[in-house]
MARKEVEX-779056 format. One record per residue (C-alpha): x, y negated, z; chain; residue number from 1; residue in one letter. Coordinates in Angstrom, 2 decimals. Example, Ala and Ser with C-alpha at 12.3 -4.5 7.8 and 13.67 -1.06 7.14 Angstrom:
REM residues 2
+---------+---------+---------+--------+-----+--------+
:       u :       v :       w : chaine : num : residu :
+---------+---------+---------+--------+-----+--------+
:   12.30 :    4.50 :    7.80 :      A :   1 :      A :
:   13.67 :    1.06 :    7.14 :      A :   2 :      S :
+---------+---------+---------+--------+-----+--------+
//
This chain:
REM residues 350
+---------+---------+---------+--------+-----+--------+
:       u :       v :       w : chaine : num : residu :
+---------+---------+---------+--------+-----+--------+
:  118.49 :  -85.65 :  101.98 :      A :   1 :      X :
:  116.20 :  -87.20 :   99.26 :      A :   2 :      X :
:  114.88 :  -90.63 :   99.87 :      A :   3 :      X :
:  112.57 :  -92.28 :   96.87 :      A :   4 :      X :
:  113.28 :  -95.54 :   95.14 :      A :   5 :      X :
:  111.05 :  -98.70 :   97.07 :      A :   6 :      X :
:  109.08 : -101.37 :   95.52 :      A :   7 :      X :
:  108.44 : -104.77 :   97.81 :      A :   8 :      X :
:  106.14 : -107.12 :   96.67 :      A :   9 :      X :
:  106.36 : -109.50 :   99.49 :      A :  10 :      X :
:  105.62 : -113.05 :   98.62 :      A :  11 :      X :
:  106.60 : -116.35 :  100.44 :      A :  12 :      X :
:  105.72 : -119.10 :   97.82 :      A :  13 :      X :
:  107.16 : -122.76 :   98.51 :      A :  14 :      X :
:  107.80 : -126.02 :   96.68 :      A :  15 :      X :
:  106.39 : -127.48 :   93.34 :      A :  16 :      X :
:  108.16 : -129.47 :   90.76 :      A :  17 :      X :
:  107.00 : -130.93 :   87.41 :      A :  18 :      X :
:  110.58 : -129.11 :   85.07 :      A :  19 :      X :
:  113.35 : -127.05 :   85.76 :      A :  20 :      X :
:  115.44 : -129.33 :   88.41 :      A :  21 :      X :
:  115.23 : -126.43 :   90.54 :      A :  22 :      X :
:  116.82 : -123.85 :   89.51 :      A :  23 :      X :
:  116.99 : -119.65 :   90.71 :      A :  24 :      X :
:  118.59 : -118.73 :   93.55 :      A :  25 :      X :
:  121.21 : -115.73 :   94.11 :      A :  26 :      X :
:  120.08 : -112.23 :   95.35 :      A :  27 :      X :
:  120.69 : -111.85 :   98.72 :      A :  28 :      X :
:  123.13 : -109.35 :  100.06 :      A :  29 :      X :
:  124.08 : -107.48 :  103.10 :      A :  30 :      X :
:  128.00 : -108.68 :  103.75 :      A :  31 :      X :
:  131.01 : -106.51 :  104.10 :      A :  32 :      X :
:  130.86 : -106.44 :  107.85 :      A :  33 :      X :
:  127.18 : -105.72 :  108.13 :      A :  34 :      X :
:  127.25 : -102.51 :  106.07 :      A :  35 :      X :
:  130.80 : -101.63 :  107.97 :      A :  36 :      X :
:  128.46 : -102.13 :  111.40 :      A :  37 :      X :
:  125.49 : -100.13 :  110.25 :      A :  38 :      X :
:  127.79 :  -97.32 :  108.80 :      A :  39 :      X :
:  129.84 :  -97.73 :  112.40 :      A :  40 :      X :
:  126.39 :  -96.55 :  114.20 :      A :  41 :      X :
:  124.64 :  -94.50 :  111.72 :      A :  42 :      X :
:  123.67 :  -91.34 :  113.44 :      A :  43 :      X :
:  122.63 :  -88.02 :  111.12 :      A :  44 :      X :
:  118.74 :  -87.53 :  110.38 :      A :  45 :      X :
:  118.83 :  -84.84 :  112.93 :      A :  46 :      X :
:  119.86 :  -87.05 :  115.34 :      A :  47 :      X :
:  117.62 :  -89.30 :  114.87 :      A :  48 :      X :
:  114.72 :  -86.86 :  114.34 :      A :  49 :      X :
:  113.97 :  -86.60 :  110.53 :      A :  50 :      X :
:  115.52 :  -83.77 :  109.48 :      A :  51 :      X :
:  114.09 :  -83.34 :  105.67 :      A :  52 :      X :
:  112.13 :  -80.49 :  106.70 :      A :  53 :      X :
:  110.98 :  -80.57 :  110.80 :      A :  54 :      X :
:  109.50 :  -83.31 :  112.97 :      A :  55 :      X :
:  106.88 :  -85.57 :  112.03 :      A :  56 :      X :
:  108.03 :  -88.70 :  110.60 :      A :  57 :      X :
:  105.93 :  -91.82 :  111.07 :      A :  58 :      X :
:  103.80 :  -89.91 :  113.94 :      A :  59 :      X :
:  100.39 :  -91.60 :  115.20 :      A :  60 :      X :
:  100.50 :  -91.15 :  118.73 :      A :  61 :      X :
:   96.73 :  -91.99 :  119.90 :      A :  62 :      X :
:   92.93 :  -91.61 :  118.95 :      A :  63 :      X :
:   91.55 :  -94.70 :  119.78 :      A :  64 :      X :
:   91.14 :  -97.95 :  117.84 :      A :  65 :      X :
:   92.92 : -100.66 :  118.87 :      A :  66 :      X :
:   92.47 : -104.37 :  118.02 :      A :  67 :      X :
:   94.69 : -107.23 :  118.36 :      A :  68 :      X :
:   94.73 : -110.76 :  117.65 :      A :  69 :      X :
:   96.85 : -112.35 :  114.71 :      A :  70 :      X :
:   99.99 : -114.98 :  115.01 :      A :  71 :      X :
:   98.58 : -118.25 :  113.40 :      A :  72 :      X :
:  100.30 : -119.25 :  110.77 :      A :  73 :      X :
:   98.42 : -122.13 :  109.65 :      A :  74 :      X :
:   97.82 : -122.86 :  105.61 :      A :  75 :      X :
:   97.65 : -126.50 :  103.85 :      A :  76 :      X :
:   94.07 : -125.68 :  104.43 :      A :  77 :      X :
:   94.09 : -124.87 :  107.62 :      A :  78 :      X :
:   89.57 : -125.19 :  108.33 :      A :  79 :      X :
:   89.05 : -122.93 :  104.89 :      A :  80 :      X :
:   88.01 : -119.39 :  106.16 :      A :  81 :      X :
:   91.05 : -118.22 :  107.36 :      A :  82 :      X :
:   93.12 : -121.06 :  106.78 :      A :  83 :      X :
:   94.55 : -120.32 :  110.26 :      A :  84 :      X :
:   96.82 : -117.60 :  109.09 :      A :  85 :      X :
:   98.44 : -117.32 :  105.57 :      A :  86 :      X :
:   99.68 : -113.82 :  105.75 :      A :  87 :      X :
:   98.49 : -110.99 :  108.55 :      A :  88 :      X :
:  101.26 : -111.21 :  111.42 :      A :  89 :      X :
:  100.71 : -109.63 :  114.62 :      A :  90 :      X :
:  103.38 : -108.80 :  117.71 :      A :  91 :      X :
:  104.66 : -105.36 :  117.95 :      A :  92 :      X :
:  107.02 : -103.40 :  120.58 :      A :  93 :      X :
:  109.88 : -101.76 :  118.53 :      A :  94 :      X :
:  111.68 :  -99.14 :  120.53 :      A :  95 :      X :
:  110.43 : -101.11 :  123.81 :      A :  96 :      X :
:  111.60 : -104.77 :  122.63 :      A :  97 :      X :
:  108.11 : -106.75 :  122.79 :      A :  98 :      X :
:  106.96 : -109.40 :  121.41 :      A :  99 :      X :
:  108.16 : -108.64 :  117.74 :      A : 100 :      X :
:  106.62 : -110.60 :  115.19 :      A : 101 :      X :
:  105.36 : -107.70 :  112.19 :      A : 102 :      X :
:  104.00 : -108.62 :  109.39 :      A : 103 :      X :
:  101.11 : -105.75 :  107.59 :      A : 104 :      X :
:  101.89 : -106.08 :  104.20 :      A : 105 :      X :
:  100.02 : -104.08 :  101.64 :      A : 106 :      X :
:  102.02 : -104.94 :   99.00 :      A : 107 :      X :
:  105.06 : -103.36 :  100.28 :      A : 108 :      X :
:  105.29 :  -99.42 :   99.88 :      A : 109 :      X :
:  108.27 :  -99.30 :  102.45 :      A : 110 :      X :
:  108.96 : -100.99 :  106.03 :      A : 111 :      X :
:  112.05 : -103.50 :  106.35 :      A : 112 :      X :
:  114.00 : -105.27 :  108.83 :      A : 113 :      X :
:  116.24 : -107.83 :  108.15 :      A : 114 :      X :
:  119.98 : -106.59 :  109.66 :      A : 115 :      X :
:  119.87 : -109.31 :  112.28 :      A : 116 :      X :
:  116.33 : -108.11 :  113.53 :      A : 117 :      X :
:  116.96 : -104.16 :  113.34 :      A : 118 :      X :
:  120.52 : -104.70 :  115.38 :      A : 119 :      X :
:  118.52 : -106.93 :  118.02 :      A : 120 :      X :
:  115.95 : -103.95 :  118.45 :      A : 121 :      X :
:  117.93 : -100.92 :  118.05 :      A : 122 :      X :
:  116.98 :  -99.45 :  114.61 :      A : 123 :      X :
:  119.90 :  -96.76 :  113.74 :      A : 124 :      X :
:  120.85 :  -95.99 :  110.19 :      A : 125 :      X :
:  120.90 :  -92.56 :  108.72 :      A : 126 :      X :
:  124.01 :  -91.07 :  108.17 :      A : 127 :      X :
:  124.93 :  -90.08 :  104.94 :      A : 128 :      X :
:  122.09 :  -91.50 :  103.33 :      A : 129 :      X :
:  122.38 :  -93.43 :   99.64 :      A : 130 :      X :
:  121.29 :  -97.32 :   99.76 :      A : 131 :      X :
:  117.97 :  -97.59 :   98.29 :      A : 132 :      X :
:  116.97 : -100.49 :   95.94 :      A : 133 :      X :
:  113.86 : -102.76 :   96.75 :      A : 134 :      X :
:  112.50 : -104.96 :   93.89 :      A : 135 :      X :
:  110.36 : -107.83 :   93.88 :      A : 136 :      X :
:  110.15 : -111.42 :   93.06 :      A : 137 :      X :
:  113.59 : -112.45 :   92.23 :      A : 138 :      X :
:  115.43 : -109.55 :   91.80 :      A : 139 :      X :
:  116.59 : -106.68 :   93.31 :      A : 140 :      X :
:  118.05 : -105.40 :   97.03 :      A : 141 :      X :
:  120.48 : -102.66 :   98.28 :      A : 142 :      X :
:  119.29 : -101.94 :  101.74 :      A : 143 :      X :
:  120.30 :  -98.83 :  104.07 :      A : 144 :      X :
:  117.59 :  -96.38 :  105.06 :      A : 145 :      X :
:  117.12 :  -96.45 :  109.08 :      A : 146 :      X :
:  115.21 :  -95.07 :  111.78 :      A : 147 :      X :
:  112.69 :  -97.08 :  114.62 :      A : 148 :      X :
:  112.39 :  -94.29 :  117.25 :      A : 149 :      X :
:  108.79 :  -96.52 :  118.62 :      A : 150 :      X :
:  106.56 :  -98.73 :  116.81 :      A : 151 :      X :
:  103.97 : -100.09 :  119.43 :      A : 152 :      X :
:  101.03 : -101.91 :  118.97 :      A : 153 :      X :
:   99.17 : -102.46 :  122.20 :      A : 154 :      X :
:   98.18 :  -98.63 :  122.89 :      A : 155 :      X :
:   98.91 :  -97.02 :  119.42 :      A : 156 :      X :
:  102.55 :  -95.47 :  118.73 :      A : 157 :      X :
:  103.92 :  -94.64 :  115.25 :      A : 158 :      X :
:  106.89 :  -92.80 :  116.41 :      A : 159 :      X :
:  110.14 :  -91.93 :  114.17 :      A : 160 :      X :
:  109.15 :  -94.60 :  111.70 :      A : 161 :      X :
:  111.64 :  -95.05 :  108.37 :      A : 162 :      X :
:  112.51 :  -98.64 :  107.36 :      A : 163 :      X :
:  115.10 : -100.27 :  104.95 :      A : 164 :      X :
:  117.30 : -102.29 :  106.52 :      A : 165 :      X :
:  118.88 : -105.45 :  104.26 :      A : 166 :      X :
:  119.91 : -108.89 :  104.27 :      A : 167 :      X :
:  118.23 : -111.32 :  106.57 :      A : 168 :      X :
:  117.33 : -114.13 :  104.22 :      A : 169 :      X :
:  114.78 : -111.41 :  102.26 :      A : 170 :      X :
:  112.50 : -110.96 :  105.52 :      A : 171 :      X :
:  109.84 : -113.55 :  106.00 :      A : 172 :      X :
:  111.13 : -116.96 :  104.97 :      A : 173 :      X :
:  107.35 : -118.21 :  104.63 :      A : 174 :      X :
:  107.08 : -118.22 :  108.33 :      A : 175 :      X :
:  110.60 : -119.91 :  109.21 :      A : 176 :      X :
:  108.54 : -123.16 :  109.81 :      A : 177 :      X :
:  106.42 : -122.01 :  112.53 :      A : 178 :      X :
:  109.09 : -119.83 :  114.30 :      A : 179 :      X :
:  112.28 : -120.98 :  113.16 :      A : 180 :      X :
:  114.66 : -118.79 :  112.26 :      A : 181 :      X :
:  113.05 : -115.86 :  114.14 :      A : 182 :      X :
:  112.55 : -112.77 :  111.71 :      A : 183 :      X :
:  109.45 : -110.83 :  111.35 :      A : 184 :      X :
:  109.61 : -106.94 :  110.43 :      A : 185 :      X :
:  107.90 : -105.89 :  107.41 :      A : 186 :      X :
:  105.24 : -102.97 :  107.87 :      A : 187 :      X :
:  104.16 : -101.48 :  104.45 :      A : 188 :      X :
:  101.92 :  -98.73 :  103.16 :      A : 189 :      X :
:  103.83 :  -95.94 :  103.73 :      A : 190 :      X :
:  103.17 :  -96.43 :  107.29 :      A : 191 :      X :
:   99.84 :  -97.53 :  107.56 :      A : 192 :      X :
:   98.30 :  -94.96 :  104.95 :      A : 193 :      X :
:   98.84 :  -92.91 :  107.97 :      A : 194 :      X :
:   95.61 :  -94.21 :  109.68 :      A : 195 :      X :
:   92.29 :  -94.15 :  109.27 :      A : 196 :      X :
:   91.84 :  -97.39 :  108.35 :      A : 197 :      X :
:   93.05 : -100.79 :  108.85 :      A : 198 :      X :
:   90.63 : -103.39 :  109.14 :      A : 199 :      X :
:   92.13 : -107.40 :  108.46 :      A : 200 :      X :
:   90.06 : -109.58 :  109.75 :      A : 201 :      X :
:   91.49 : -113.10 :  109.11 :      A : 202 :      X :
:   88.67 : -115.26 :  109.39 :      A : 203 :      X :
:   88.22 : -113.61 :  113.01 :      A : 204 :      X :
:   91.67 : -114.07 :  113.47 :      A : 205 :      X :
:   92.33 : -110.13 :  114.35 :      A : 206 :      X :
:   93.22 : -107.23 :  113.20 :      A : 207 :      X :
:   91.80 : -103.07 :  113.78 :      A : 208 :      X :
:   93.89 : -100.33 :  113.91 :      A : 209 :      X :
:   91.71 :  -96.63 :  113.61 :      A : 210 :      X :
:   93.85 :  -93.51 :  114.21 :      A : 211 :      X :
:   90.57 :  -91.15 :  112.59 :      A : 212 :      X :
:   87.38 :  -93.15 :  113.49 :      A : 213 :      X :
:   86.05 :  -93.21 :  109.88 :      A : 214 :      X :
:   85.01 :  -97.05 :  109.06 :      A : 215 :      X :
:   81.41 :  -98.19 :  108.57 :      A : 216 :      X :
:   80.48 : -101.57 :  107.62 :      A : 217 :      X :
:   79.90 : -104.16 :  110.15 :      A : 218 :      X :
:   76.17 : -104.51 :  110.87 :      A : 219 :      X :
:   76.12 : -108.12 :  111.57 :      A : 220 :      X :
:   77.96 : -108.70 :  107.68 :      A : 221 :      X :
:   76.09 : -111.26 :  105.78 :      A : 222 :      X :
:   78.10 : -109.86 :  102.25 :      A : 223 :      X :
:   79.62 : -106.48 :  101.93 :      A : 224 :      X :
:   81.06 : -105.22 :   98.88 :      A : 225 :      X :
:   83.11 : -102.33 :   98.77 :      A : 226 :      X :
:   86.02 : -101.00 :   95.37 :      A : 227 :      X :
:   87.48 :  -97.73 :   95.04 :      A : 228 :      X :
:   91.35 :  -97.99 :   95.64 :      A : 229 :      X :
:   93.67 :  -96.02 :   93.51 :      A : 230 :      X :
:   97.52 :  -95.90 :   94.26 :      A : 231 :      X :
:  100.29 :  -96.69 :   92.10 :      A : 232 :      X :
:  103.86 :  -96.55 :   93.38 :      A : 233 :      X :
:  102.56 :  -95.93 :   96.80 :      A : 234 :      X :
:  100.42 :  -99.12 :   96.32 :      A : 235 :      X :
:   96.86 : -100.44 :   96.50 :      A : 236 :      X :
:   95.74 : -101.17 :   93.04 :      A : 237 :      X :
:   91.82 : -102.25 :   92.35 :      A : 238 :      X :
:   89.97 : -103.20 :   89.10 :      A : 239 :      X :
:   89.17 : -106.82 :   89.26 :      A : 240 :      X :
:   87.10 : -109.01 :   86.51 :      A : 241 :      X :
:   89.31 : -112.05 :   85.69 :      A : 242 :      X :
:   86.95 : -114.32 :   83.48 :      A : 243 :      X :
:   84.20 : -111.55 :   82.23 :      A : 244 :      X :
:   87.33 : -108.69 :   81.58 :      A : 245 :      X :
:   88.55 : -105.85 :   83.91 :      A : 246 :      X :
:   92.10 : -106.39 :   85.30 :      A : 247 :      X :
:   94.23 : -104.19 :   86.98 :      A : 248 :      X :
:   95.92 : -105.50 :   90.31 :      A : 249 :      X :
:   97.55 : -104.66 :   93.05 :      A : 250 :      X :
:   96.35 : -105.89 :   97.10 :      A : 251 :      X :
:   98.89 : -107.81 :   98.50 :      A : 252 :      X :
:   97.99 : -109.28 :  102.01 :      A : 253 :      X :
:  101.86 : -110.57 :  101.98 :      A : 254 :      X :
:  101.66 : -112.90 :   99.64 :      A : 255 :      X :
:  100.86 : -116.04 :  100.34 :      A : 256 :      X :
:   99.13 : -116.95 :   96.59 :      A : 257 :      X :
:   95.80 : -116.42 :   94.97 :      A : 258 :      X :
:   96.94 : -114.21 :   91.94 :      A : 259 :      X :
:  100.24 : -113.11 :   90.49 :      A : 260 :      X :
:   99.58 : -112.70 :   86.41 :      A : 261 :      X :
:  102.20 : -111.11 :   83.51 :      A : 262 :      X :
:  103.15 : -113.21 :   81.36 :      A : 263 :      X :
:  101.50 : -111.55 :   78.79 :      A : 264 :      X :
:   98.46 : -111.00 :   80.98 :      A : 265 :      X :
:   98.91 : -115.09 :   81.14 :      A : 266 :      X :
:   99.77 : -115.78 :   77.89 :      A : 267 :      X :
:   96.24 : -113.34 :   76.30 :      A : 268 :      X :
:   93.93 : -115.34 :   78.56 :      A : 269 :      X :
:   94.93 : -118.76 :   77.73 :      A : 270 :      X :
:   96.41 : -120.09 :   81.08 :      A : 271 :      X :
:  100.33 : -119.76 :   79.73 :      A : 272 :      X :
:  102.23 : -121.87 :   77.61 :      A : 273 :      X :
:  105.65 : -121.45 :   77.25 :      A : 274 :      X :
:  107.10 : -125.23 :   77.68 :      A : 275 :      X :
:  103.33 : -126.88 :   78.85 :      A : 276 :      X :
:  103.23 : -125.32 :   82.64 :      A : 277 :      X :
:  103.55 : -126.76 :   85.95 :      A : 278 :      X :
:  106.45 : -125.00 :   87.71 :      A : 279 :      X :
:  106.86 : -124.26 :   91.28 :      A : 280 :      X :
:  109.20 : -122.00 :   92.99 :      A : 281 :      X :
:  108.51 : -118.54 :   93.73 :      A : 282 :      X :
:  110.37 : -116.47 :   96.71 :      A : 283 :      X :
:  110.85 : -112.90 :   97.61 :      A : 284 :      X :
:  112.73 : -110.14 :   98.45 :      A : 285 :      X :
:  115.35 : -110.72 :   95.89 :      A : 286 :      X :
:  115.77 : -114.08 :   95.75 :      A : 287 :      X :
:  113.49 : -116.77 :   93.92 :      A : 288 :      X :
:  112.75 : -117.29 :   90.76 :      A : 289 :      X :
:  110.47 : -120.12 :   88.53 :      A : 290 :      X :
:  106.88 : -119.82 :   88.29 :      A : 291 :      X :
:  104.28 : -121.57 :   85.76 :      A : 292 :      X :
:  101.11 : -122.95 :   88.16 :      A : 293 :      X :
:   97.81 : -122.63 :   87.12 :      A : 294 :      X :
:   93.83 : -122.15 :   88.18 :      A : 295 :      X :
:   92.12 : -119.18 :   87.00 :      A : 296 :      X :
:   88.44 : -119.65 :   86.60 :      A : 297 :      X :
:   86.85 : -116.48 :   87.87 :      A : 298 :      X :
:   87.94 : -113.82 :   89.93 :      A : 299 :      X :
:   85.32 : -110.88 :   90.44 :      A : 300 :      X :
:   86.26 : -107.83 :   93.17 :      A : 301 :      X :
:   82.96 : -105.80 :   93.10 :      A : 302 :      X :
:   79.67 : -108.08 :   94.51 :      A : 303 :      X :
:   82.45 : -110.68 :   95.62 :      A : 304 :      X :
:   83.08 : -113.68 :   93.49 :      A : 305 :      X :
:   86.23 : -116.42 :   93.71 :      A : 306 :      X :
:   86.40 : -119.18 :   91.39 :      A : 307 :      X :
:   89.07 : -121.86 :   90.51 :      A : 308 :      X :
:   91.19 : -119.51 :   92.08 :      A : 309 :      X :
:   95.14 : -120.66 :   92.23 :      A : 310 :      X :
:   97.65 : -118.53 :   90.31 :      A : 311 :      X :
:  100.76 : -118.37 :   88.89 :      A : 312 :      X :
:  103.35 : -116.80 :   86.57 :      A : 313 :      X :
:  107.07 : -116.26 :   86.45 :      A : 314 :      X :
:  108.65 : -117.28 :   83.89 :      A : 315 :      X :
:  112.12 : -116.59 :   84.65 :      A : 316 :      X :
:  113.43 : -112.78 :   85.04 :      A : 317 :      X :
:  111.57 : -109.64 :   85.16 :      A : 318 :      X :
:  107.90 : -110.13 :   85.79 :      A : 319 :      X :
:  106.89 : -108.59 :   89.28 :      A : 320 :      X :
:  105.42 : -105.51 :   89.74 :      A : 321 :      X :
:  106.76 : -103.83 :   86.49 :      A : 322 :      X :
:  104.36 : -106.29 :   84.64 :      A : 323 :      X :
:  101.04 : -105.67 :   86.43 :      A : 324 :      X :
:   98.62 : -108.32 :   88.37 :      A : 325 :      X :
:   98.89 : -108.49 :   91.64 :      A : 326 :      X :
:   95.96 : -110.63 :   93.94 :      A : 327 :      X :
:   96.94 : -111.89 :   97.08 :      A : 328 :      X :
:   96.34 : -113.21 :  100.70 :      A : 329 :      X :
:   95.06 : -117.04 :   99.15 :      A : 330 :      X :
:   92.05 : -114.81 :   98.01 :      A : 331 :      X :
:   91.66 : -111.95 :  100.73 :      A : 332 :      X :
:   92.09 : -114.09 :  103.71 :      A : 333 :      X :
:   88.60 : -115.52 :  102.98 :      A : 334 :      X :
:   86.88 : -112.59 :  103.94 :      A : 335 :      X :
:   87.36 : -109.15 :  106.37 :      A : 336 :      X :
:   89.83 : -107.18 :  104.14 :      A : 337 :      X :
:   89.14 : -102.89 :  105.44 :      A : 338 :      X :
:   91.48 : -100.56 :  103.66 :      A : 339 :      X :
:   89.30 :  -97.57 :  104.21 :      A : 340 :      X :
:   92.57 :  -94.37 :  103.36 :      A : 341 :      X :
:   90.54 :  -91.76 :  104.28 :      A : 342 :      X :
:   87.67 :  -92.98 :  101.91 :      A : 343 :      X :
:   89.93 :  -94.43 :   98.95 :      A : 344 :      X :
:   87.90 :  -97.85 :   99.40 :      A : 345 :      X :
:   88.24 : -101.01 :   99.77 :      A : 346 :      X :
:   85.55 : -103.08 :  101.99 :      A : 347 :      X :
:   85.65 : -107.04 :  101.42 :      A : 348 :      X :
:   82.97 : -108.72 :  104.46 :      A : 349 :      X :
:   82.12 : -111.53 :  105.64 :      A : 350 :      X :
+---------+---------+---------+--------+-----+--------+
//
């Protein structure tokens, strides 16, 4: 079987220092005894229901929308328009274990499960089947490919869905505070591109599911404002205006920042100094890494206008994202975020 290369661009930012007393910390791994345990009860694709040519994988069982409410996971600013919930996290049944914390992040092109969360719930791995490397902030991941037989969100089913599995300290450390050491499962694009739309509405504190109703802007919207969505890498990528010129970024409703530059993105607009930043910490999926702190001045996204928006750029490693912007939750968790798939758009109300 063929399985492509994934990109995470999960986010949990934390911490701020004024120099370099902090410094990176290691990539985490899955131990010796957790890949001998996953090998031990990997079952063939077959088995499990994805042969490479054959059943459905990632099947939407159901027509109807569904709407549930998000986990609060309160912000520094917690009365700002949705300062009640930093990233979109929502309880899930996985292959009937409810109550599963699952976090919709658009910046991910794959789902994941920590190992402790995916043995707890029953996710299988595939037999036979090559690690697969996940990249992000800090580094890079080995993870196994495995199999959730039922993905349940009140009445819709995605059924034989495909997630990495890899080390538990890569999954959700931003929440760790609210729910202590309780993991959240990561649902990417892959997944949800299967729907009609998914409508993230975090100043309402909910979020809409539609299996094929085709979306239509709310008619009690005071602003609407809708950009074409392209995909890159199996991710959302808009044009924004960052201070009068068009900028490239990827949507990332799992990161918990405003916007992610390059360096030399940084560096060409005047916010980057090597040596006269502000540095903070930066985590993710590989680790963490040191970031330079900064406000940009003006964020445009069609109609819709930020300003004094926070942002940030690494300045130690690879940049994230193979060098390209990415704009996160800080800045879409102000409005209703609609990724309209069948339409290519996206809708920003309010």
């Amino acid at each position: 079987m063929r399985w492509c290369a994934a990109i995470f661009l999960a986010v949990g930012l934390a911490g701020c220092s004024t120099g370099f007393d902090r410094l990176e910390t290691a990539t985490p791994t899955l131990s010796a005894s957790q890949r001998a345990d996953l090998s031990r009860h990997a079952k063939s694709a077959v088995e499990l229901g994805v042969p490479e040519r054959g059943a459905a994988v990632g099947e939407v069982a159901g027509l109807d929308n569904v709407t549930v409410a998000l986990c609060k996971v309160p912000t520094s600013q917690p009365r700002d328009p949705g300062g009640q919930f930093a990233v979109p996290v929502i309880l899930a049944s996985i292959n009937g274990k409810t109550g599963v914390r699952m976090l919709l992040d658009s910046g991910s092109n794959r789902n994941l499960f920590g190992y402790s969360l995916a043995h707890a719930v029953g996710v299988t791995a595939v037999a036979g089947a090559e690690p697969v490397k996940s990249s992000g902030i800090g580094g890079s991941v080995d993870n196994f490919i495995g199999v959730a037989q039922s993905v349940k969100v009140d009445a819709l089913e995605l059924r034989r869905v495909l997630a990495l599995i890899g080390p538990d300290t890569q999954v959700m450390n931003i929440t760790h505070g609210f729910w202590g050491s309780a993991q959240s499962m990561i649902l990417g694009m892959n997944t949800l591109r299967r729907l009609s739309y998914v409508s993230i509405d975090t100043p309402r504190g909910k979020v809409t599911f539609a299996p094929r109703e085709a979306y239509c802007a709310r008619p009690a919207s005071r602003f609407v404002t809708k950009v074409p969505l392209q995909w890159v890498n199996g991710l959302p990528m808009i044009e924004a205006v960052l201070d009068g010129k068009p900028l490239a970024c990827y949507v990332d409703t799992g990161g918990d920042y405003g916007l992610l530059l390059p360096r030399k993105a940084a560096g060409d607009l005047g916010y980057w100094r090597p040596g006269h930043e502000t540095i903070s910490i930066s985590k993710g999926v590989g680790g963490a890494s040191l970031a330079a702190t900064y406000k940009v001045r003006e964020v445009k996204i069609g109609k819709a206008v930020f300003v004094e928006l926070p942002a940030r750029t690494q300045v130690t490693g690879p940049d994230a994202a193979g060098g390209n912007a990415l704009l996160g939750n800080v800045c879409l968790r102000r409005m209703c975020v609609t990724f309209d798939f069948q339409n290519g758009q996206l809708w920003l109300e309010r």
